[in-house]
C-alpha positions in Angstrom: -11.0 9.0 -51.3 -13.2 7.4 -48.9 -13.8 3.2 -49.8 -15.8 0.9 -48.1 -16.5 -2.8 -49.7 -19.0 -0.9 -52.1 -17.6 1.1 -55.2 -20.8 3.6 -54.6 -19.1 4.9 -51.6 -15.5 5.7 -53.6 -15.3 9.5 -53.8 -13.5 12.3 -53.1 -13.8 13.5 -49.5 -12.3 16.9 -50.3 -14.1 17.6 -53.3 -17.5 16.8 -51.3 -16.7 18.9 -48.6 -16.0 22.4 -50.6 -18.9 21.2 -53.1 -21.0 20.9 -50.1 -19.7 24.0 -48.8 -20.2 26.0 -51.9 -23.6 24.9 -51.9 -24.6 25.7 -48.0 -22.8 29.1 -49.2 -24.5 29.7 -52.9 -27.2 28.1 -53.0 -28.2 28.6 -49.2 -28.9 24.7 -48.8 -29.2 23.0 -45.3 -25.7 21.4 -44.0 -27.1 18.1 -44.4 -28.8 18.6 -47.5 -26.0 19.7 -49.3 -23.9 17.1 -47.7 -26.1 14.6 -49.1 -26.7 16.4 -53.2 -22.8 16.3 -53.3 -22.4 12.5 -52.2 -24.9 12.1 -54.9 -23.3 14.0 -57.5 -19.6 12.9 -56.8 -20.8 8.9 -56.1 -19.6 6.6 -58.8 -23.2 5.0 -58.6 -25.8 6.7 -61.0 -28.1 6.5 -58.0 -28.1 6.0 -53.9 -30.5 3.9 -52.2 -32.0 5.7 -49.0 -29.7 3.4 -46.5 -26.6 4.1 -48.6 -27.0 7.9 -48.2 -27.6 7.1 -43.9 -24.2 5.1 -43.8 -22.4 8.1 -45.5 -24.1 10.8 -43.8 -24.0 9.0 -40.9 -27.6 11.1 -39.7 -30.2 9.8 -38.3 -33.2 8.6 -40.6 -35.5 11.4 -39.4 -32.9 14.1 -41.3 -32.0 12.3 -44.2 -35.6 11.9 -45.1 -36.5 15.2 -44.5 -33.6 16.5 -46.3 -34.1 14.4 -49.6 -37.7 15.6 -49.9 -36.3 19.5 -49.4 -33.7 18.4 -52.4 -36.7 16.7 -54.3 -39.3 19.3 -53.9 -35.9 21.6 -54.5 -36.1 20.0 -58.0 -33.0 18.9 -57.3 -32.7 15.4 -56.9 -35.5 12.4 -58.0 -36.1 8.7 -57.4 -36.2 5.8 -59.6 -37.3 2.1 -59.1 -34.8 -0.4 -60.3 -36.3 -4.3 -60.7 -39.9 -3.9 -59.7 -38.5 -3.4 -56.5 -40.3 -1.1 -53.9 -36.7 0.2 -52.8 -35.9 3.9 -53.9 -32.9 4.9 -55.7 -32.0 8.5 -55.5 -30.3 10.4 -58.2 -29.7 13.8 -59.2 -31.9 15.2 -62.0 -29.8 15.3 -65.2 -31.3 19.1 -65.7 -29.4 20.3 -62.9 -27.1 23.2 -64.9 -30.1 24.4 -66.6 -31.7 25.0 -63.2 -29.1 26.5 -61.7 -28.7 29.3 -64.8 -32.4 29.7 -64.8 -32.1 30.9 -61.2 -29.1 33.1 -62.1 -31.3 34.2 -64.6 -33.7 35.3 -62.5 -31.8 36.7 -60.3 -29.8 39.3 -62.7 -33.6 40.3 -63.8 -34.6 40.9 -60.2 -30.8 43.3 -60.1 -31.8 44.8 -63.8 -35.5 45.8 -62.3 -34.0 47.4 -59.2 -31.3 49.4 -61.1 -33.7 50.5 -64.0 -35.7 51.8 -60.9 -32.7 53.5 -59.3 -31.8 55.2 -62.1 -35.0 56.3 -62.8 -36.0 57.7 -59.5 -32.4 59.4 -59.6 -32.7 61.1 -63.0 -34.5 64.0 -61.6 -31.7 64.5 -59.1 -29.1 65.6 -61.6 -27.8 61.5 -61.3 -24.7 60.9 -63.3 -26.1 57.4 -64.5 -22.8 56.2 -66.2 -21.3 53.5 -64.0 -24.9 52.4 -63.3 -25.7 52.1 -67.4 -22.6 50.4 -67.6 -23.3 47.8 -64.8 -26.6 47.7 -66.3 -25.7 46.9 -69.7 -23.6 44.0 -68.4 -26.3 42.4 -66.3 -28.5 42.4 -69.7 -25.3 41.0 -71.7 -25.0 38.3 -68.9 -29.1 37.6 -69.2 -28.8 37.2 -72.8 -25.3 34.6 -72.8 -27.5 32.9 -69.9 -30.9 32.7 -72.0 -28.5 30.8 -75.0 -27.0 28.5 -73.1 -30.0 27.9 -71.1 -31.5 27.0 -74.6 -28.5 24.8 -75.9 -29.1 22.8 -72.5 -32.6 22.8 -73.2 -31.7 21.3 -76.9 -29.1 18.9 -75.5 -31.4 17.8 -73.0 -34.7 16.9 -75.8 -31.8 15.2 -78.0 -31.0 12.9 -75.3 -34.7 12.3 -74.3 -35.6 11.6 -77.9 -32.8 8.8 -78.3 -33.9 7.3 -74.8 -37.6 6.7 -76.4 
């Protein structure tokens, strides 16, 4: 756990490294970017102000900012104004697990397309299909369990909204 005078700074040093890891690795983030979108996720605070995020990244102001707007035009994280103040607060968007299937999503359509084509192109060859109809048949099974809980996250998501209004 790393402390400083600030609760905001409390969090798991571990845990941010391997979730900052797993995102360089997964989700082919920049080093500092994903260093950054897991200080904000594990941080106690709801949200970082920009000179919070530079004392834990410890990068110069040039990166940081740069980095934020890849995560914010990432759809990643968003800024709030707290008190009328000019100051930004940065915060993960709360849709976060939804965006992450919906890529997934996409990505097992962009597999299922390729496959369908394989087979097809293969058929004429005297292709034994099997193991690629039953790979197939999993990636649309995996779509479709995706699709739901994209849509329960979806539901979740209004629910809350409607209560905040």
């Amino acid at each position: 756990m790393i402390e400083n005078s600030s609760s905001i700074y409390k969090f798991n040093g571990k845990l941010s490294i391997e979730l900052s890891t797993h995102f360089e690795e997964e989700h082919h983030m920049p080093p500092l970017a994903s260093k950054i979108y897991s200080v904000l996720i594990l941080s106690e605070s709801e949200c970082l102000t920009f000179d919070e995020i530079l004392t834990i990244t410890k990068a110069s102001k040039s990166s940081v900012s740069n980095q934020i707007n890849f995560l914010i035009n990432e759809d990643r994280v968003e800024f709030i104004y707290k008190d009328k103040k000019r100051k930004r607060y940065f915060k993960t968007k709360e849709d976060y697990f939804k965006k992450t299937l919906e890529i997934h999503q996409q990505k097992i359509q962009k597999e299922t397309n390729i496959l369908s084509k394989i087979i097809d192109f293969k058929k004429d060859q005297g292709f034994d299909g099997e193991l690629a109809n039953i790979f197939k048949s999993h990636l649309l099974n995996e779509k479709e369990n995706l699709k739901q809980t994209i849509y329960k996250l979806s539901q979740i998501s209004n629910n809350i909204k409607t209560h905040e209004e």
